[in-house]
Backbone as a ProteinNet text record, in pm:
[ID]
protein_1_A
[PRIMARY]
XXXXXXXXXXXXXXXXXXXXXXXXXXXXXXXXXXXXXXXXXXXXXXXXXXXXXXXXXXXXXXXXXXXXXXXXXXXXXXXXXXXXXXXXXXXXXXXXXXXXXXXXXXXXXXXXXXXXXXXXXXXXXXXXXXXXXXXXXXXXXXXXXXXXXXXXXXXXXXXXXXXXXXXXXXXXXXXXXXXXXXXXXXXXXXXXXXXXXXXXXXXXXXXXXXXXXXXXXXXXXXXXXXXXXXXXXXXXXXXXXXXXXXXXXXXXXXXXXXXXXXXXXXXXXXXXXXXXX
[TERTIARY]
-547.2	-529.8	-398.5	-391.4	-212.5	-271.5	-256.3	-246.3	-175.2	-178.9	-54.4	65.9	150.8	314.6	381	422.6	494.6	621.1	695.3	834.6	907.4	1016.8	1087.2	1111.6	1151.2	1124.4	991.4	1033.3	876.3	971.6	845.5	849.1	830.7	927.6	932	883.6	927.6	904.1	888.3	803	787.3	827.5	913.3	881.6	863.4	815.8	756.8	828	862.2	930	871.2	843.2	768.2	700.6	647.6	565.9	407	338.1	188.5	65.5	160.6	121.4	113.3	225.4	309.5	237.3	184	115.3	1.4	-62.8	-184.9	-301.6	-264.5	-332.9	-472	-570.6	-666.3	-760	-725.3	-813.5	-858.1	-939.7	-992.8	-1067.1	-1061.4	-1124.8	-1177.7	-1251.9	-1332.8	-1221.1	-1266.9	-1235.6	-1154.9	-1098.4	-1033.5	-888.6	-908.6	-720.1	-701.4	-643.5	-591.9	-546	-554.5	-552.1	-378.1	-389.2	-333.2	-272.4	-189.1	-123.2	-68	46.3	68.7	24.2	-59.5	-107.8	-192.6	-230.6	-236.4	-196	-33	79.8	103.6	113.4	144.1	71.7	-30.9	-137.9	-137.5	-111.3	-59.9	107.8	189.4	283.9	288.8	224.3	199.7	294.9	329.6	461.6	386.6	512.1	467.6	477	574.3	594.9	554.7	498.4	509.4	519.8	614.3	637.4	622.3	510.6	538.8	544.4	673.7	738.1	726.9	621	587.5	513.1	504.5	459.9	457.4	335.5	279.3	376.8	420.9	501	653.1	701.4	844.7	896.6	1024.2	1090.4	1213	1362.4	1399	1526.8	1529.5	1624.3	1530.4	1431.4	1367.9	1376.4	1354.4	1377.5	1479.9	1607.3	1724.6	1793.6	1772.8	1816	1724.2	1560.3	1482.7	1498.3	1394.6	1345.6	1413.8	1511.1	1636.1	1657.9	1722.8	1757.1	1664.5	1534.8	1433.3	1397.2	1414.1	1391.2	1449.2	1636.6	1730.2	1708.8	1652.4	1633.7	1547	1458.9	1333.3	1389.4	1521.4	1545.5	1455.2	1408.7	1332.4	1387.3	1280.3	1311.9	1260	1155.4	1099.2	1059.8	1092.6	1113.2	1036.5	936.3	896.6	932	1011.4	1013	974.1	841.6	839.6	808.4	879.3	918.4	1001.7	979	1043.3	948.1	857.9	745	726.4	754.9	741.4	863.2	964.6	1106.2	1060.3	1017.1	949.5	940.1	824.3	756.9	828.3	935.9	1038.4	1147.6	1184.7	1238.6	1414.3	1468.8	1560.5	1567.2	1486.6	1497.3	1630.6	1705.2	1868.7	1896.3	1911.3	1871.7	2023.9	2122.8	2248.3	2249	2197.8	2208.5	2030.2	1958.6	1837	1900.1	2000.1	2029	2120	2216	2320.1	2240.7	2108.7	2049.6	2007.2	1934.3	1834.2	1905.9	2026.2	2109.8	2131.4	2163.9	2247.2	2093.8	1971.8	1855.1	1850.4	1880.2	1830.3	1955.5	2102.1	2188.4	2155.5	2166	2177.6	2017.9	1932.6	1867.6	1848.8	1909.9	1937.4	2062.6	2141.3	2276.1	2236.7	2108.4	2062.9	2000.4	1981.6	1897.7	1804.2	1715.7	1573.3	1591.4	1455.5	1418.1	1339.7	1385.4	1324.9	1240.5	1143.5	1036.3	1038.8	1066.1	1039.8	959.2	961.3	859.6	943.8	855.9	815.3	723.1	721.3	609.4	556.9	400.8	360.8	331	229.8	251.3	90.6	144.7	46.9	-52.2	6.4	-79.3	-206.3	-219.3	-302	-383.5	-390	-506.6	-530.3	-418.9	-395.5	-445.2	-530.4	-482.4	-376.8	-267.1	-232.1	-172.2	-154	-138.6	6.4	30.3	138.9	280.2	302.5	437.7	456.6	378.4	374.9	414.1	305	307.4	400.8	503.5	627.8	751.2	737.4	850.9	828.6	729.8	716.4	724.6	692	705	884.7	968.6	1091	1186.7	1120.3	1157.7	1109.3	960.6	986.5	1040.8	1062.3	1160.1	1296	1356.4	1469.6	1465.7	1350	1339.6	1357.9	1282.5	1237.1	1358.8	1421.3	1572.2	1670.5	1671.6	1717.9	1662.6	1574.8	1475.3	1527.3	1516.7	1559.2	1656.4	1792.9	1944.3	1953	1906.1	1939	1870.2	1758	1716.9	1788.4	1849.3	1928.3	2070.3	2081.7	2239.2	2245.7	2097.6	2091.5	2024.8	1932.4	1910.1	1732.6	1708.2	1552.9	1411.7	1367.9	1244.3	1159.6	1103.5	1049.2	894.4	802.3	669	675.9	659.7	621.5	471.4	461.4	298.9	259.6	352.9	258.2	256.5	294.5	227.8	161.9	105.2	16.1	-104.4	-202.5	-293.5	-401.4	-434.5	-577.4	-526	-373.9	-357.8	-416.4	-464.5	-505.6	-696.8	-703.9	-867.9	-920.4	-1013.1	-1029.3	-1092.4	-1144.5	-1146.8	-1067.4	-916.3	-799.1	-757.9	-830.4	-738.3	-870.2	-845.3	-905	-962.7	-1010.9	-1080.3	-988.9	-893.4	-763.8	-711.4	-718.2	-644.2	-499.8	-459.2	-284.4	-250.7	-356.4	-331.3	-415.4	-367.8	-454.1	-611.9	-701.4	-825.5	-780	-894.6	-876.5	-837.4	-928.9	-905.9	-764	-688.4	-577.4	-498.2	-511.1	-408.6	-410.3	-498.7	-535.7	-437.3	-422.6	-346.6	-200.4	-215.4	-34.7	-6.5	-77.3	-76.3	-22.9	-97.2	-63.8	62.6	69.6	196.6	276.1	289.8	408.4	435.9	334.2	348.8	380.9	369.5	441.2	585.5	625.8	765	874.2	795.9	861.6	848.3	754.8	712.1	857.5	889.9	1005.4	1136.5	1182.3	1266.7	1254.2	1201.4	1168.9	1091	1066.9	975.5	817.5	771.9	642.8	572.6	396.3	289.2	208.2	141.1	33.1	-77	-117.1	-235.4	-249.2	-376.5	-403.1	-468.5	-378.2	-447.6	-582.5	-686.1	-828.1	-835	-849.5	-938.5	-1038.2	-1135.8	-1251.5	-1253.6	-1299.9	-1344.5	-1392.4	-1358.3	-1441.8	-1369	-1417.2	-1373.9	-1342.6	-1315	-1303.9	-1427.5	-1433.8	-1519.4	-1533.4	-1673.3	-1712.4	-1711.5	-1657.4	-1618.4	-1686.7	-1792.5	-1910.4	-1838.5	-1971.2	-1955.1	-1893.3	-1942.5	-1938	-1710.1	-1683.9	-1552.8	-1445.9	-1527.6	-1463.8	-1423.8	-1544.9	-1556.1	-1419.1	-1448.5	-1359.3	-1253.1	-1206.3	-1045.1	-1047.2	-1074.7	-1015.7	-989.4	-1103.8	-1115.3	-962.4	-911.8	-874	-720	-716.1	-613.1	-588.6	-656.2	-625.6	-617.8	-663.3	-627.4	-488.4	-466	-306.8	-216.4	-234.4	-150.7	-149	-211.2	-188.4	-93.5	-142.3	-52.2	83.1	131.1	277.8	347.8	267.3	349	355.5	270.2	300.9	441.2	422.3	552.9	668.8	693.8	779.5	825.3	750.2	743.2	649.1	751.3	663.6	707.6	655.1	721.8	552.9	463	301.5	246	89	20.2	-86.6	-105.5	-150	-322	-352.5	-531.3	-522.9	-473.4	-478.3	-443.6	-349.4	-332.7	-492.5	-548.2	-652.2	-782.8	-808.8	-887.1	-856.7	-746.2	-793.2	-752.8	-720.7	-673.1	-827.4	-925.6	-1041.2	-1180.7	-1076.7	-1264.2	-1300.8	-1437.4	-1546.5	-1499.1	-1493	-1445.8	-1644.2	-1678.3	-1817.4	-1871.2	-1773.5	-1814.3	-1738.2	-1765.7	-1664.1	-1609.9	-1667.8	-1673.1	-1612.5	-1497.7	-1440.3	-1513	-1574.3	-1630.9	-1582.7	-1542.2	-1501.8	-1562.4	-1532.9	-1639.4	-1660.9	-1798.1	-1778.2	-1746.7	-1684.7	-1609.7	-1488.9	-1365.6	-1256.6	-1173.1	-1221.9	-1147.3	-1208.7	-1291.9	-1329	-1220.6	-1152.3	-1033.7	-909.1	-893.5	-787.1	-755.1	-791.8	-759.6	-673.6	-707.9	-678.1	-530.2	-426.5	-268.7	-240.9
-2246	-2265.4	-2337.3	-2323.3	-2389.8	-2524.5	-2633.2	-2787.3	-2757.3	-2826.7	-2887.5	-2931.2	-2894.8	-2926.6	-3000.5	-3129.1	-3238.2	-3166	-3069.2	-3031.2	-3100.8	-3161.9	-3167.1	-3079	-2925.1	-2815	-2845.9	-2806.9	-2755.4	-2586.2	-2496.9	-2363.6	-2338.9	-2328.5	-2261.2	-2122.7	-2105.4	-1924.2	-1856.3	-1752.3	-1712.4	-1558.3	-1448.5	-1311.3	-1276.5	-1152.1	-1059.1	-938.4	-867.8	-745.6	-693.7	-551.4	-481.8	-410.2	-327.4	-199.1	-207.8	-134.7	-178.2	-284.8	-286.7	-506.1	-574.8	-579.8	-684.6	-675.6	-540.9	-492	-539.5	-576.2	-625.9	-536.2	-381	-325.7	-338.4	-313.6	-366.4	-486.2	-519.9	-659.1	-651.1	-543.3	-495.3	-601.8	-579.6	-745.6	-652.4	-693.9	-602.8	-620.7	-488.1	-394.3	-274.6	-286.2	-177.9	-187.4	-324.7	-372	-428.4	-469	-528.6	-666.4	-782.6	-929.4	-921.3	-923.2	-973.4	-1099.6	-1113	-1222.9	-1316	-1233.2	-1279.2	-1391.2	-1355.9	-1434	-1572.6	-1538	-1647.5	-1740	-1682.6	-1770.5	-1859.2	-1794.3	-1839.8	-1934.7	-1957.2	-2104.4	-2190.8	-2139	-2248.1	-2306	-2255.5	-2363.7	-2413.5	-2343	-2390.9	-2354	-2207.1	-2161.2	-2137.6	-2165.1	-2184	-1998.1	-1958.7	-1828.1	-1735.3	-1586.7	-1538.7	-1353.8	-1299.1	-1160.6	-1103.8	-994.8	-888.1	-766.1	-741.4	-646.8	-522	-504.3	-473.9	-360.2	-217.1	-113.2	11.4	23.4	139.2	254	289.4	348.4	337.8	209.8	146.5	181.2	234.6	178.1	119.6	49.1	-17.3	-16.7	161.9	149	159.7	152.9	78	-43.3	-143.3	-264.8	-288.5	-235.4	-256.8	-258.7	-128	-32.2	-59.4	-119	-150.7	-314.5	-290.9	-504.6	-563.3	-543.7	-684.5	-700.2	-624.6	-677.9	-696.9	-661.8	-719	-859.7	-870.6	-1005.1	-1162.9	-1082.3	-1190.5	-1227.8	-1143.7	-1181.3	-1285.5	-1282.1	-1386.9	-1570.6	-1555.5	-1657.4	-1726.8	-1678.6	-1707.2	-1856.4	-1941.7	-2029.7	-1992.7	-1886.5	-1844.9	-1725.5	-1666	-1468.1	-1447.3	-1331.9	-1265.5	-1145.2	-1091.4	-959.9	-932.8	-800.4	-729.2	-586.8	-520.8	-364.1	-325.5	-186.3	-136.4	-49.3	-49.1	-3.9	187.7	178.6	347.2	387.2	344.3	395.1	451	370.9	400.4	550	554.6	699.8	794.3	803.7	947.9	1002.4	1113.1	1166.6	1131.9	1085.5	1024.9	883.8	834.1	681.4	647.2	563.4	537.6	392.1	290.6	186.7	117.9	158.6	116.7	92.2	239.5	205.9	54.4	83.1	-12	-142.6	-154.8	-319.7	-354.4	-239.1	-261.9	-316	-212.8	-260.3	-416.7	-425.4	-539	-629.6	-673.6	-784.9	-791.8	-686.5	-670.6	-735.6	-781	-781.1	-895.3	-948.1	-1097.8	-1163.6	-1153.4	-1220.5	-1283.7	-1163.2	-1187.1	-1284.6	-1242.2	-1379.7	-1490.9	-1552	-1666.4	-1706.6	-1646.6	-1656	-1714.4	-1677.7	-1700.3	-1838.5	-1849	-2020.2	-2036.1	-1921.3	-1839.3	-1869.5	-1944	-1935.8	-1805.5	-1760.8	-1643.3	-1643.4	-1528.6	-1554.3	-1393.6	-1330.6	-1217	-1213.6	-1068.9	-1067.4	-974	-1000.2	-908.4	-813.2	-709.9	-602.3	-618.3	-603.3	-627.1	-477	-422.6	-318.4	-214.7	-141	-82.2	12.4	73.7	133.6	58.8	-101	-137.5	-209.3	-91.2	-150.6	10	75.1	228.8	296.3	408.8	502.1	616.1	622.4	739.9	799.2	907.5	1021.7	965.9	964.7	907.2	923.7	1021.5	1103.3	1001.7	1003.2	935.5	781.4	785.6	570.5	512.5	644.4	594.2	561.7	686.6	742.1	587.9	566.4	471.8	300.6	318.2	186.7	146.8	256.1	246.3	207.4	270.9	265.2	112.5	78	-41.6	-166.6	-137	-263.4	-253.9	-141	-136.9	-215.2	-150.5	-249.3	-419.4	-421	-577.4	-645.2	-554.6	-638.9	-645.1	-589.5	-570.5	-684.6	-702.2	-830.8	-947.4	-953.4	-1112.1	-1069.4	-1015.4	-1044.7	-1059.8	-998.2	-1022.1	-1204.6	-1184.7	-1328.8	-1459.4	-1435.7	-1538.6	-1594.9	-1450.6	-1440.6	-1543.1	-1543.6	-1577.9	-1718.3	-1731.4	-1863.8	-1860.2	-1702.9	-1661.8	-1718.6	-1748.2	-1746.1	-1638.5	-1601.7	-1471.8	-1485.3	-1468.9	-1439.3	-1314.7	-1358.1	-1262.3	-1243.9	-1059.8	-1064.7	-1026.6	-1011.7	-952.6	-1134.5	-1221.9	-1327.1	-1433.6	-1380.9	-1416.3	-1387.2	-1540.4	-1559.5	-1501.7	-1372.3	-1328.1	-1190.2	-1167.5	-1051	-884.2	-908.4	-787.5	-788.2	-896.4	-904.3	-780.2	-725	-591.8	-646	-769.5	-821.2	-862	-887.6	-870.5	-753.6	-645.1	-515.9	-455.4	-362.3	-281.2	-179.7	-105.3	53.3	99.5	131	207	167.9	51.5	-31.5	5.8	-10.9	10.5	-113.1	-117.9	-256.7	-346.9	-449.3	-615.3	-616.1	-649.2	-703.1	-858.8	-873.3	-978	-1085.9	-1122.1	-1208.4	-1188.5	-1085.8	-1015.2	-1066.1	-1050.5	-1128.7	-1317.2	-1326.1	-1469.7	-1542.9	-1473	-1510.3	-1532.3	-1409	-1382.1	-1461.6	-1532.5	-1585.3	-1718.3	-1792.6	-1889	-1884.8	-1813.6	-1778.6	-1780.1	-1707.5	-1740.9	-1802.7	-1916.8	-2045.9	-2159.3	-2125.8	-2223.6	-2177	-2085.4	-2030.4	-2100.2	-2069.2	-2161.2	-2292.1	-2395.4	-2519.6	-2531.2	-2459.1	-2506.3	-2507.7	-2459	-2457	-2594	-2614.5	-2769.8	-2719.9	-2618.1	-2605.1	-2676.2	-2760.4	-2780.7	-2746	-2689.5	-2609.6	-2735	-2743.5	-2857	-2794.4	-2678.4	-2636.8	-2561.8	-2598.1	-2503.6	-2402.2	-2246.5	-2180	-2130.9	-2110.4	-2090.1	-1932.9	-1951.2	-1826.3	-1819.5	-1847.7	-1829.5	-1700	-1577.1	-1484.2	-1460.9	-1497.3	-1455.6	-1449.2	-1384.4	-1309.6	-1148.6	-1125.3	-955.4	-887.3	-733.1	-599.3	-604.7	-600.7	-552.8	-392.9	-382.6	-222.3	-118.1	-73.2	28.5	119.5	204.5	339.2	481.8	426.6	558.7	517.6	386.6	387.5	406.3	414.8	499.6	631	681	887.3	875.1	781	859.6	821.9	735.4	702.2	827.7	888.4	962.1	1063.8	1100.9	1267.3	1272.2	1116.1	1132.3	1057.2	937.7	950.8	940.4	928.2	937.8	1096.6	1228.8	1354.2	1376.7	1353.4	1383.7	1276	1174.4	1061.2	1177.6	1228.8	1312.7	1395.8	1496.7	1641.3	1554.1	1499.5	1429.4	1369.1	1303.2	1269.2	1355.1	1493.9	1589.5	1682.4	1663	1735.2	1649.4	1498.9	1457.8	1423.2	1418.7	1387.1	1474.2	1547.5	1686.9	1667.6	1568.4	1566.3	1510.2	1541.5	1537.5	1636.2	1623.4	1718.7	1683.5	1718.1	1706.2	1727.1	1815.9	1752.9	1681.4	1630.2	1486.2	1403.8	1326.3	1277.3	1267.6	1335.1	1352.2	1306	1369.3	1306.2	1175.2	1098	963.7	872.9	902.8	825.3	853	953.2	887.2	893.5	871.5	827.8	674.2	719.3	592	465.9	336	250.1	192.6	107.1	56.1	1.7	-83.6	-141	-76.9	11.3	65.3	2.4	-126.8	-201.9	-347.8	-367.4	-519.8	-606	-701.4	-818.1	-952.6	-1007.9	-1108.2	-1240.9	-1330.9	-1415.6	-1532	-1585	-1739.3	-1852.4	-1819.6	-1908.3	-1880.2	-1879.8	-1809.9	-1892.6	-1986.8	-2018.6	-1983.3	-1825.2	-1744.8	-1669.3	-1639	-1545.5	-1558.6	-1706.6	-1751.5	-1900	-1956	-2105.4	-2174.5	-2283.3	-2347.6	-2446.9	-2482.6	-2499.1	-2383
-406.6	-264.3	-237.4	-126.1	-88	-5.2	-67.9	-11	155.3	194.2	334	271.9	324.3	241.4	361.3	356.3	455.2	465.4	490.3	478.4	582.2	585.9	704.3	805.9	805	935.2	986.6	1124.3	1144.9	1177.4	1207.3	1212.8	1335.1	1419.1	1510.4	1598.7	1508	1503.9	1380.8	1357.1	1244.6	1254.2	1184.7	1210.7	1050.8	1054.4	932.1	983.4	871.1	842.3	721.5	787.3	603	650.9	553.8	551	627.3	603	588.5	540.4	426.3	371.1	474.1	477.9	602.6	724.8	758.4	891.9	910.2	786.8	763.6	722.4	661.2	609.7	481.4	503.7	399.8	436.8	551	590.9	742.6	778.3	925.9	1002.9	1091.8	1195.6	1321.3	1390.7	1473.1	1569.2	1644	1733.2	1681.8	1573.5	1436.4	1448.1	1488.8	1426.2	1262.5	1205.7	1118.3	1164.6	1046.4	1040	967.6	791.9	705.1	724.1	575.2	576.2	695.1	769.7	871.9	991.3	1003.3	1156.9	1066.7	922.7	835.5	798.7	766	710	890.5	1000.1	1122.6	1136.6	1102.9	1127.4	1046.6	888.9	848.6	831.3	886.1	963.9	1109.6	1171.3	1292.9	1363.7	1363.3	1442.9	1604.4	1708.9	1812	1850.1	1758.5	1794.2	1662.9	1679.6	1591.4	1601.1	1549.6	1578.9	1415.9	1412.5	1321.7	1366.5	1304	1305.9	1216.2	1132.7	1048	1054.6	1016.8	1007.4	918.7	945.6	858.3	828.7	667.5	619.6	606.9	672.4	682.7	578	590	459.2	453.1	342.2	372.2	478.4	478.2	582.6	741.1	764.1	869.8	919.7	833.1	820.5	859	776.3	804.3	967.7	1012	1114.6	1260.4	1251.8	1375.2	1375.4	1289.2	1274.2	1271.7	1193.3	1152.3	1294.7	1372.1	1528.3	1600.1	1577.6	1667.2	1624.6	1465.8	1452	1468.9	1472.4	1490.8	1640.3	1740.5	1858.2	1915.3	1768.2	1809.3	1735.8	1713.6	1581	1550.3	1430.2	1333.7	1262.5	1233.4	1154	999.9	1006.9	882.1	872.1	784.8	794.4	634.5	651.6	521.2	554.8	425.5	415.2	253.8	325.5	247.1	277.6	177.1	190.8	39.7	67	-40.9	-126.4	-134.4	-231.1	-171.8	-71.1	20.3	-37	-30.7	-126.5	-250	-357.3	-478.2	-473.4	-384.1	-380.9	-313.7	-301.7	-255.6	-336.4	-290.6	-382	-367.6	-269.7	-263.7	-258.7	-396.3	-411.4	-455.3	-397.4	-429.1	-403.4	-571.3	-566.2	-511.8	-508.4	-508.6	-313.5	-216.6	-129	-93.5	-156.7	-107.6	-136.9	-233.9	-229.1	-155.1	-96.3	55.6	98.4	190.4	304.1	249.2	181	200.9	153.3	126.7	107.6	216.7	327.5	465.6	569	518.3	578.5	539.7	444	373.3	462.5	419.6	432.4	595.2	681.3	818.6	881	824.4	836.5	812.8	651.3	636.1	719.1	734.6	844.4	967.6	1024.6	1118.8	1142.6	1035.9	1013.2	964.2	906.6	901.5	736.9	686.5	530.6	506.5	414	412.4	311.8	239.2	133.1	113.5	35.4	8.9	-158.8	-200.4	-305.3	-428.7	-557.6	-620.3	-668	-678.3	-647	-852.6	-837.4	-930.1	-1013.6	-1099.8	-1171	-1135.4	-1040.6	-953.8	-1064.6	-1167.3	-1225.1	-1317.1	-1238.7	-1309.4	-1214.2	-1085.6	-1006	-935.5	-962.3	-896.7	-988.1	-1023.1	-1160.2	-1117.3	-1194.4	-1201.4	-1371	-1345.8	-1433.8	-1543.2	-1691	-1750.8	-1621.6	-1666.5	-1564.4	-1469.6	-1387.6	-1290.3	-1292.4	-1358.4	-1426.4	-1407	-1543.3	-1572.7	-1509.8	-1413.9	-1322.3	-1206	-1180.4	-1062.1	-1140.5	-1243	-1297.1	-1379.9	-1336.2	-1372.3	-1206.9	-1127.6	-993.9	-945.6	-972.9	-930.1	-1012.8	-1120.9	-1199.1	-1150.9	-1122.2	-1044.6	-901.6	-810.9	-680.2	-716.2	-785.6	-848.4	-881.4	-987.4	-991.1	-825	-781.2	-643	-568.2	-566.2	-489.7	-553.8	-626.5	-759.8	-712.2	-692.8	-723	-551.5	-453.1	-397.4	-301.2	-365.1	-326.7	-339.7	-493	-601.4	-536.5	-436.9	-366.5	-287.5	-173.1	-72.9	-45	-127.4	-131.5	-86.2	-93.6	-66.3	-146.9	-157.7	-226.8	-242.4	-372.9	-449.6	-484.9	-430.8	-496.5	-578.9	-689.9	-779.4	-796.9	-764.8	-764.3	-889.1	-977.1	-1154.5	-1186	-1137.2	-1210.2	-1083.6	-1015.8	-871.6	-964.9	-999.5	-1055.2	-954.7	-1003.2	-955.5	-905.6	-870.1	-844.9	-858.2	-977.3	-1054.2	-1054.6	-1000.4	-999.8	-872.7	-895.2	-831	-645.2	-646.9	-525.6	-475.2	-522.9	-418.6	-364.5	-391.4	-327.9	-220	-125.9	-53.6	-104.9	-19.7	-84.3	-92.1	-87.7	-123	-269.7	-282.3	-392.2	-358.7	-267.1	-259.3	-164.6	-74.6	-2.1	-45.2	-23.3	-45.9	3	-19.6	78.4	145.4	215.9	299.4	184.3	86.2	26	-58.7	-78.5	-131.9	-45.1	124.7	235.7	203.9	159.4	260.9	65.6	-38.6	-130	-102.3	-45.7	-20.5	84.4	225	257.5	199.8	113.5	28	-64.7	-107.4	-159.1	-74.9	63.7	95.7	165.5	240.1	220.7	145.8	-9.5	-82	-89.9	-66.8	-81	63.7	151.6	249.1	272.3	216.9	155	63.9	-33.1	-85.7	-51	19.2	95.2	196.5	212	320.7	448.6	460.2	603.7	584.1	687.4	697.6	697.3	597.6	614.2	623.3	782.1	784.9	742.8	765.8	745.2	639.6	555.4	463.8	439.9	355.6	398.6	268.4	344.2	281.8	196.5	97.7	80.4	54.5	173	184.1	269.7	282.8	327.5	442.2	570	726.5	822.2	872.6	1058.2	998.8	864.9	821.5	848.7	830.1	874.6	706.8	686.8	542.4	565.7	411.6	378.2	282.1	349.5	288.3	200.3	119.6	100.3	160.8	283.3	418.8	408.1	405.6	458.6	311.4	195.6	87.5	87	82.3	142.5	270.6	380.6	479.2	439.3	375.8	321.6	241.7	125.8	4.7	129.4	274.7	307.1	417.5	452	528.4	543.6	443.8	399.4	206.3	190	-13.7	-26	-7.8	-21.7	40.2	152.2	252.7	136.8	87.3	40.5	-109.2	-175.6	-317	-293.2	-189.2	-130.5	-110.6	-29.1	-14.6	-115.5	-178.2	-330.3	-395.8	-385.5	-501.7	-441.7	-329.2	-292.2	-300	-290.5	-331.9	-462.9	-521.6	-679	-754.6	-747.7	-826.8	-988.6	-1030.8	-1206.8	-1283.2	-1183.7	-1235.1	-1180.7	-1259.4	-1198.4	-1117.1	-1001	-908.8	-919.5	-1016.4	-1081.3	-1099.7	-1214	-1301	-1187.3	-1113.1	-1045.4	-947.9	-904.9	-841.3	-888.2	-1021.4	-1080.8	-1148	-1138.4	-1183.3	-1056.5	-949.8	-809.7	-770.1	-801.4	-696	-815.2	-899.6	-1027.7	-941.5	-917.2	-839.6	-947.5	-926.6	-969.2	-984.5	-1145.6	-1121.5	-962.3	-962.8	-811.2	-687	-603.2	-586	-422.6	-404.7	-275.4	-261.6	-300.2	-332.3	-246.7	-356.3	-304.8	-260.4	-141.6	-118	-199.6	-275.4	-330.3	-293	-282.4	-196.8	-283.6	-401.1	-482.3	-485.1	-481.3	-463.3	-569.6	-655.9	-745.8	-862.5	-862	-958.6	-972.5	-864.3	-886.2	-902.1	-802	-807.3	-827.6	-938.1	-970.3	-898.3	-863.9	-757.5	-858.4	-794.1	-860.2	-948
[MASK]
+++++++++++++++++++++++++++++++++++++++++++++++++++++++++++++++++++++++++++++++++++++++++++++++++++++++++++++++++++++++++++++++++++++++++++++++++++++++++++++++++++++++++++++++++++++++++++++++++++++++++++++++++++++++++++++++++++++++++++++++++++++++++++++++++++++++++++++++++++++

């Protein structure tokens, strides 16, 4: 869990930039919006303001080209970005232009006054199944992102959660029925995390954030079936057309082999998953 951190900032304003993570995908709250990290990390600094900017399927020249100016508008005293992982999966992944942009995304917000906290992406084929081909091809793409993230963080003076060594990451109750996004308890980590990331930098987190499990929509059987029918089948067909260097059975049959439990359990111990320091 993340203590309260005395920082000298307080947080003014908070914005988020990023994909579907960022959007708060994987952690449903009634009326059939989405929570995540976000509005998490916002309570525990106690920003008076908070904008995410953050949406489903972004990628980094999104970020670059919408948000960044929607976000410098809000001046941010504290900015997460994360993105990059939808790049991965296309066929014009081009790491030379992704580290233009997102240096050109980092820079101009620390420029701004804004601590920023961005990430490293951890090793998906070990919460995802997919097919060797595949594995490989995407686990070469994201060590490339990854170095891109580190160099450009290192530049700027960013802070980096790394999620392949985010204690509990890989535990199957941090992820959603999808396993591509976080579960609630998957948000309410990253939450913490990137609260200690802006904790180091000197911004103030009075509040701490919990991972204890409530105000989320528990996620049945019935909302497995309609994910694979409705988006996990459309999500195969598009990667097979962009990354046609697998096969699209195989791919199929191991992206929807039933997992034992196939319903991530929030737990009312949460330092089963995630040890507390």
């Amino acid at each position: 869990m993340t203590a309260g951190f005395p920082g000298s900032r307080r947080v003014r304003s908070l914005a988020v930039l990023g994909d579907s993570v960022a959007a708060g995908m994987g952690d449903p709250i009634a009326g059939g919006r989405w929570r995540g990290f976000a509005p998490l990390l916002a309570e525990a600094v106690e920003a008076a303001r908070f904008t995410n900017l953050a949406t489903s399927g972004a990628r980094v020249a999104e970020v670059w080209r919408a948000q960044l100016p929607a976000a410098l508008r809000v001046a941010p005293d504290a900015a997460v970005v994360m993105v990059g992982m939808n790049d991965t999966m296309r066929s014009d992944f081009d790491p030379l232009l992704l580290r233009d942009r997102l240096d050109h995304v980092v820079r101009s917000l620390v420029s701004a006054g804004a601590a920023v906290v961005t990430i490293r992406y951890h090793d998906h084929a070990r919460v995802f199944r997919l097919p060797g081909p595949l594995r490989r091809l995407l686990n070469r793409r994201i060590d490339a992102l990854n170095r891109i993230l580190t160099s450009v963080a290192e530049t700027h003076g960013a802070a980096v959660v790394d999620l392949d060594r985010l204690p509990g990451a890989y535990h199957r109750a941090a992820w959603s029925v999808d396993r591509l996004h976080p579960s609630e308890l998957g948000h309410r980590m990253l939450a913490a995390a990137f609260a200690a990331g802006l904790a180091a930098q000197g911004l103030a987190v009075p509040v701490e954030v919990s991972l204890t499990c409530s105000g989320g929509v528990p996620v049945t059987r019935l909302d497995h079936v309609r994910w694979l029918l409705i988006k996990g089948v459309p999500w195969v067909l598009s990667r097979a057309r962009d990354l046609a260097a697998f096969s699209l059975i195989s791919l199929g049959r191991k992206v929807f082999r039933q997992p034992r439990r196939e319903v991530p359990v929030c737990p009312t111990d949460p330092s089963r998953v995630w040890p507390a320091g």
